[in-house]
C-alpha positions as CSV (number, residue, x, y, z in Angstrom):
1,X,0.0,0.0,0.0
2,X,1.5,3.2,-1.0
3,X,0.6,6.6,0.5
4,X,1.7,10.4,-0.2
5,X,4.3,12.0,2.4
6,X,3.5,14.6,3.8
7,X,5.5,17.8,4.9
8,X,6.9,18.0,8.6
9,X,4.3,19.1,10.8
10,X,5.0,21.8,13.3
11,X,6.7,20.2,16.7
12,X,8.8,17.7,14.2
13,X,5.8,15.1,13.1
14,X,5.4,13.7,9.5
15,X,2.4,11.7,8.6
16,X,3.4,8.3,6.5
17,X,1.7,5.6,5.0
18,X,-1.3,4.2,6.8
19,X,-0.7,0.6,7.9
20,X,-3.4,-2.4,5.9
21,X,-5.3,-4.6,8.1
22,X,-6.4,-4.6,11.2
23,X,-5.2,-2.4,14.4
24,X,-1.5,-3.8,15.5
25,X,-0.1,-5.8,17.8
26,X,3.1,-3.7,17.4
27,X,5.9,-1.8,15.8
28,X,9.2,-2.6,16.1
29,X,13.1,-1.7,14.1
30,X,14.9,-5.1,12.7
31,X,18.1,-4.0,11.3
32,X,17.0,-0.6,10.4
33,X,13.3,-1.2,9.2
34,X,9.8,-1.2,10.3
35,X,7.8,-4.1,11.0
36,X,4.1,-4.5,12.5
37,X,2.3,-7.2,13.6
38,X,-1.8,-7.1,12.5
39,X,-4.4,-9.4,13.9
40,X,-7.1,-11.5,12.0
41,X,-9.7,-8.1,12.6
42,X,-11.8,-11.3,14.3
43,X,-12.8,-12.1,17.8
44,X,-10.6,-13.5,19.0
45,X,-8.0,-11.2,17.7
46,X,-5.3,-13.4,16.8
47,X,-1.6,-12.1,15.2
48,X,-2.3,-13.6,11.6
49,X,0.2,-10.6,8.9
50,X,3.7,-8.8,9.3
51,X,4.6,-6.1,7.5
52,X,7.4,-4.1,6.2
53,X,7.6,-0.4,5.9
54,X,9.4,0.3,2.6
55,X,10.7,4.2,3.2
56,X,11.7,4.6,-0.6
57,X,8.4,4.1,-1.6
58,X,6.1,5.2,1.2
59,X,4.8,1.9,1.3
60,X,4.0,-1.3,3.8
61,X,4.6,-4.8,2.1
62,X,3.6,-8.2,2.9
63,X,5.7,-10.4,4.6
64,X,5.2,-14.2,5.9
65,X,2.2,-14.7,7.8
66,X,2.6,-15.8,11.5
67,X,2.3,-18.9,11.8
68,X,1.2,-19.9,15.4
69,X,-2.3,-18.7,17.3
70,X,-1.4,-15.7,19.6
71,X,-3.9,-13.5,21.2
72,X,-3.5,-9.4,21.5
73,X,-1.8,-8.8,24.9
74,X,1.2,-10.9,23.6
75,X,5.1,-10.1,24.4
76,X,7.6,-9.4,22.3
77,X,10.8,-8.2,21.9
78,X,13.9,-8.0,19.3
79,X,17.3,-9.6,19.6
80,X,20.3,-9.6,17.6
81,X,18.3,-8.2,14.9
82,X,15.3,-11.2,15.0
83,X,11.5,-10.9,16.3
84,X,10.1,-12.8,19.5
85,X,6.7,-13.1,20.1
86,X,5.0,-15.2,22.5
87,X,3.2,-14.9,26.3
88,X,-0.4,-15.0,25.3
89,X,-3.3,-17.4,25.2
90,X,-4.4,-19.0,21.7
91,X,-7.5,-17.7,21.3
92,X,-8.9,-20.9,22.4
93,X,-10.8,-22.6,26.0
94,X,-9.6,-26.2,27.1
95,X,-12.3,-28.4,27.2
96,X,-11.3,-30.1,29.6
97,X,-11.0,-27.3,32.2
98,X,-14.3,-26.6,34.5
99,X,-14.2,-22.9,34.3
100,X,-13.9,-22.9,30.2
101,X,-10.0,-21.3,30.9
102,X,-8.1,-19.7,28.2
103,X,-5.5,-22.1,26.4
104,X,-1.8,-20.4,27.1
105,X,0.4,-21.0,24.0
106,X,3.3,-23.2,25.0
107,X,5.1,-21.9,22.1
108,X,7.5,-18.7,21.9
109,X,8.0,-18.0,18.0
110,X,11.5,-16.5,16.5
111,X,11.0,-14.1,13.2
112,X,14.4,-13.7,10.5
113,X,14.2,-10.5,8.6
114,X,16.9,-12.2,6.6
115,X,15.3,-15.3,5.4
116,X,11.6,-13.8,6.0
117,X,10.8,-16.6,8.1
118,X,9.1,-17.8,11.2
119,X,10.3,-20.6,13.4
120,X,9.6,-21.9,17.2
121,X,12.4,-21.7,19.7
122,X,12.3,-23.1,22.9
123,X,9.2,-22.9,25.2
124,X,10.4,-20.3,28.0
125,X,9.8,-21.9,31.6
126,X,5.9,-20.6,33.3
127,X,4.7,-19.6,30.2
128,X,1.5,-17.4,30.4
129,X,0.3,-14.0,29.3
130,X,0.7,-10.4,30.2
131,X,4.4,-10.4,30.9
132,X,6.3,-6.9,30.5
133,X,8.8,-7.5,27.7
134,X,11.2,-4.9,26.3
135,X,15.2,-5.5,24.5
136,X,17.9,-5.2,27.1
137,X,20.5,-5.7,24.6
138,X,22.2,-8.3,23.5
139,X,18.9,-9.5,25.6
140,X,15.0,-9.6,25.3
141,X,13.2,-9.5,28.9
142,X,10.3,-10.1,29.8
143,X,9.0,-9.6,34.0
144,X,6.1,-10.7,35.9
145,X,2.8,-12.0,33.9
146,X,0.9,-15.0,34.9
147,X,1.5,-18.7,34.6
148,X,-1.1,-21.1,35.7
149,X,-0.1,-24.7,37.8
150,X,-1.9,-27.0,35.3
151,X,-2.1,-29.7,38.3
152,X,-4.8,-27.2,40.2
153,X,-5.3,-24.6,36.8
154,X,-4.9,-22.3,38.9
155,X,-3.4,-18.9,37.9
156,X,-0.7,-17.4,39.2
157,X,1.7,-14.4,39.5
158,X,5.3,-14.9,38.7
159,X,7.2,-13.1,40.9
160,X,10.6,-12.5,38.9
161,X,11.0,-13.4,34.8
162,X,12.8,-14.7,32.2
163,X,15.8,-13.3,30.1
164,X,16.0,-14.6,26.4
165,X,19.7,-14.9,24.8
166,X,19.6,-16.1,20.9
167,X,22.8,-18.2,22.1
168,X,22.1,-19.4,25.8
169,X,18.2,-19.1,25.4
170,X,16.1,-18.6,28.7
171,X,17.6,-17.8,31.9
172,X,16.1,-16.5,34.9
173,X,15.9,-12.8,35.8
174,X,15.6,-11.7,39.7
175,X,13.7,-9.0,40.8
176,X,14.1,-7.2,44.8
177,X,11.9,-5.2,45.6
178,X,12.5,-3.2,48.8
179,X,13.3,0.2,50.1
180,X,10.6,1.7,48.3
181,X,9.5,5.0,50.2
182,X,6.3,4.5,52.1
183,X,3.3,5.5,51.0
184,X,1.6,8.5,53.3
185,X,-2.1,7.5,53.0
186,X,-1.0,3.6,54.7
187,X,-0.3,4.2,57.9
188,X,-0.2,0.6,58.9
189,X,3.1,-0.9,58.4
190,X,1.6,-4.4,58.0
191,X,-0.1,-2.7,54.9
192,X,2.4,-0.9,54.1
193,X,4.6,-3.6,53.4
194,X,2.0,-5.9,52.0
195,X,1.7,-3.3,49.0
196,X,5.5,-3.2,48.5
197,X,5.7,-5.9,45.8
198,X,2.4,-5.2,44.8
199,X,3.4,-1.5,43.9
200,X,6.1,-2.8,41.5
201,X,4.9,-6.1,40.1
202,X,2.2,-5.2,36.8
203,X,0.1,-6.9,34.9
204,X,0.2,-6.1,30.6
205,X,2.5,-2.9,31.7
206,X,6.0,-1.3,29.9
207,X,8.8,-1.6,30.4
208,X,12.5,-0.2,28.6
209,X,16.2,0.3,29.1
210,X,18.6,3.6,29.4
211,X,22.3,4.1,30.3
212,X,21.9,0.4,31.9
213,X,19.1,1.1,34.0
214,X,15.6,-0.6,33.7
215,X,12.4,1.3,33.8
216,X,8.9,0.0,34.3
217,X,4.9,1.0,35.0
218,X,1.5,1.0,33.9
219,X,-0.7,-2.1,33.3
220,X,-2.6,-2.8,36.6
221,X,-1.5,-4.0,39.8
222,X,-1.0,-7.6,41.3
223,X,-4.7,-8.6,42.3
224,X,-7.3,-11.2,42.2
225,X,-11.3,-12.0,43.2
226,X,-10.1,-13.0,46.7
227,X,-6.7,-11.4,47.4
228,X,-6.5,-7.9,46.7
229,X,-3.0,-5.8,48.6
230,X,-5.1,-2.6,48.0
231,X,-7.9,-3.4,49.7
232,X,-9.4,-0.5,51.2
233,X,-6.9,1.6,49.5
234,X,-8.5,2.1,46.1
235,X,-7.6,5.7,45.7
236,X,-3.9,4.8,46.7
237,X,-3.8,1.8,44.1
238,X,-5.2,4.4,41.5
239,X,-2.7,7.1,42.4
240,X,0.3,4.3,42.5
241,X,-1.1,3.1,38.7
242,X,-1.6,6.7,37.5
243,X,1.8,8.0,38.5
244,X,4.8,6.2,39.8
245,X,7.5,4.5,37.7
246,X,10.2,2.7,39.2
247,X,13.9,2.8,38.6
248,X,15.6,-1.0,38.5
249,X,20.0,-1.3,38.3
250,X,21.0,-4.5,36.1
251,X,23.5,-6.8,37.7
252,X,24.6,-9.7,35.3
253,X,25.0,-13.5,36.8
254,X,26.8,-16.3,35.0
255,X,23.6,-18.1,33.8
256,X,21.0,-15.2,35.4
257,X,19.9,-11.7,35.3
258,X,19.3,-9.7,38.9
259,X,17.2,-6.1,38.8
260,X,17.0,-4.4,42.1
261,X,14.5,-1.6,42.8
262,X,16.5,1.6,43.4
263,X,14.3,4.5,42.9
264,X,10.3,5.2,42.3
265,X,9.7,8.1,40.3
266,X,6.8,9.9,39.7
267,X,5.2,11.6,36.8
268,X,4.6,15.5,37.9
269,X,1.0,15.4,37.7
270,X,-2.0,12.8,37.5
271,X,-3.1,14.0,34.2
272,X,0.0,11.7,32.8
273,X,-2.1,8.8,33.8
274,X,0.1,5.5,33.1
275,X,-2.7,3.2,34.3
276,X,-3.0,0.7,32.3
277,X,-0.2,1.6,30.2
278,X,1.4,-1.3,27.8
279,X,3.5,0.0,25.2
280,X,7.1,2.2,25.3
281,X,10.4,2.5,24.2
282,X,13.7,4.2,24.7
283,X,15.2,6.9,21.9
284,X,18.2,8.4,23.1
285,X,18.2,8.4,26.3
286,X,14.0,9.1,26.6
287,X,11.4,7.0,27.1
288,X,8.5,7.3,25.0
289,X,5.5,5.7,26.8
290,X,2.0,5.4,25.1
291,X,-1.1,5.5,27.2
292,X,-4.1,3.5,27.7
293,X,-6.3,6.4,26.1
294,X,-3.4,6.8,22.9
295,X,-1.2,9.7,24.4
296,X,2.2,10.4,24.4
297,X,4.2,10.8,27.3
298,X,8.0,11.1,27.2
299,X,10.7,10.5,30.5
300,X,14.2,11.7,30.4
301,X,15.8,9.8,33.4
302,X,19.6,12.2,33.3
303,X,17.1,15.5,34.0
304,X,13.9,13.9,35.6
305,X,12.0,16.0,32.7
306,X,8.4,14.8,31.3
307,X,6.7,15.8,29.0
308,X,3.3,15.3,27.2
309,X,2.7,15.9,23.6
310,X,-1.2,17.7,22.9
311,X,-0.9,18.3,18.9
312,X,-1.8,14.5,18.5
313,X,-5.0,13.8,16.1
314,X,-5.2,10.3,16.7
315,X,-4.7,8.5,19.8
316,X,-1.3,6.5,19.4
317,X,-1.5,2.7,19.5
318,X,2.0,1.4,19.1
319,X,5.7,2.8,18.7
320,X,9.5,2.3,18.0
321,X,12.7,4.4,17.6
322,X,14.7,3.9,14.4
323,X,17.8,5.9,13.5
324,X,17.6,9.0,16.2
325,X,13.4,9.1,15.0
326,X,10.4,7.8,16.7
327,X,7.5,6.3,14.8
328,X,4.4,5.7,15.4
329,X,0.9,4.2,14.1
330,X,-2.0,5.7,15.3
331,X,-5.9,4.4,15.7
332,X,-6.5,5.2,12.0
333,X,-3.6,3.0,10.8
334,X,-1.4,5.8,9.4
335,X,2.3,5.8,10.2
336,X,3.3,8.6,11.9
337,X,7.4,10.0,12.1
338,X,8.7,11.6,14.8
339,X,12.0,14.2,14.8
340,X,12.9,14.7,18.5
341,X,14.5,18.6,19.1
């Protein structure tokens, strides 16, 4: 599909060609080009095309369809210049379950710009859906999501994650969690440190990586029908979702990966609102985080400066950095470029 270009916007934005298909799954740069994901514009929405944005022509082509049954809310990340996808259900209920439970793929799935092919790689340990998952070069990570003990089908929380290597494959990753500053509304300590972990670990949030540090937010908190941290602290759990965004240093173990909680930030207003938030990325040396209602909010760790952009005419759905730019594709489909000052 081949679209007209059009001349930089005021505040550095350039509207490209508008994406075919259905709404993405995401964006991402292999080896210098854009790819997104599309679903099957069914229900379930499953990840069926992949395309490739041709810049000399303004154009997306078709590349090899996916091959597997993955459900929107999957993970993925990029590697050594390769796609992985995985951490979702299939679209599908076992039969054989007595609640009619979502199937969880048991397969993670490896994309080759090079040969324009798809193949399985190893299953990661816990497999499940709504893991955090961001490129921690020469890694792909992905923290937290659920698993579910197929013995009792019930569904769990991991409480650390995994850390892909196209060499090694899947090794474990750590996570501490502690020395968080206390929340003032809890004045119970009990409570207080019941919602430690429970601040931190997300469900379907973002996560990315600058200057060695990781960063991480949105989605919603650890929670269930019976066991709820929050409880009785609703406005606290919606301030904690809304605003903060914690701070994790990167210690590398022969055969594991540790990330210790050293700082929680918070956005300068609640207007930012990173509830729910899923999708980011880092572009020299800013995060770029998308909301759950399509804006754009940007975090420069080295300054502690935020920023939220207003001149958008579409709400934003998914995003990547390529070449010192950001892109974009927004609810209407259309590719959107990015020139940061």
């Amino acid at each position: 599909m081949r679209d007209h270009v059009s001349p930089q916007q005021p505040g550095g934005w350039r509207t490209l060609a508008e994406l075919p298909g259905s709404t993405p799954f995401f964006l991402v740069n292999l080896q210098g080009n854009l790819y997104a994901g599309t679903g099957n514009g069914q229900y379930p929405d499953l990840l069926t095309k992949l395309w490739q944005y041709d810049a000399e022509t303004n154009s997306w082509k078709s590349k090899k369809d996916f091959p597997g049954k993955l459900a929107d809310g999957l993970s993925y990340f990029t590697v050594a210049g390769k796609l992985y996808v995985g951490f979702s259900t299939t679209g599908e209920t076992d039969p054989f379950a007595s609640f009619g439970l979502e199937v969880y793929s048991s397969n993670f799935y490896e994309y080759d710009p090079a040969t324009d092919n798809w193949k399985t790689v190893a299953a990661p340990p816990r497999y499940g859906r709504g893991a955090i998952s961001f490129p921690l070069q020469p890694y792909g990570v992905a923290l937290w999501g659920t698993y579910r003990n197929m013995s009792s089908q019930q569904t769990k929380f991991n409480a650390g994650g995994v850390v892909y290597d196209a060499v090694k494959g899947w090794m474990p990753v750590n996570v501490t969690i502690s020395n968080l500053p206390a929340i003032p509304q809890i004045t119970d300590d009990r409570i207080q440190s019941q919602v430690m972990a429970s601040r931190v670990i997300r469900y379907r949030g973002f996560g990315f990586s600058i200057n060695n540090r990781v960063y991480t937010g949105g989605g919603d908190t650890r929670h269930s029908s019976t066991v709820d941290p929050f409880y009785g602290y609703e406005e606290v759990r919606k301030d904690v979702l809304a605003r903060e965004l914690y701070e994790f240093e990167i210690a590398e173990k022969p055969g594991s990966l540790d990330l210790a909680v050293s700082n929680a930030i918070k956005a300068p207003a609640p207007d930012y609102d990173l509830t729910l938030a899923s999708q980011a990325f880092a572009l020299d040396q800013t995060g770029y985080i998308i909301t759950a209602h399509g804006q754009l909010v940007s975090f420069r760790p080295a300054s502690n400066q935020w920023q939220k952009f207003n001149d958008l005419t579409s709400p934003l759905v998914v995003g990547t950095g390529a070449a010192g730019k950001a892109y974009f594709i927004n609810q209407t489909h259309q590719l959107l470029e990015y020139t940061p000052d």
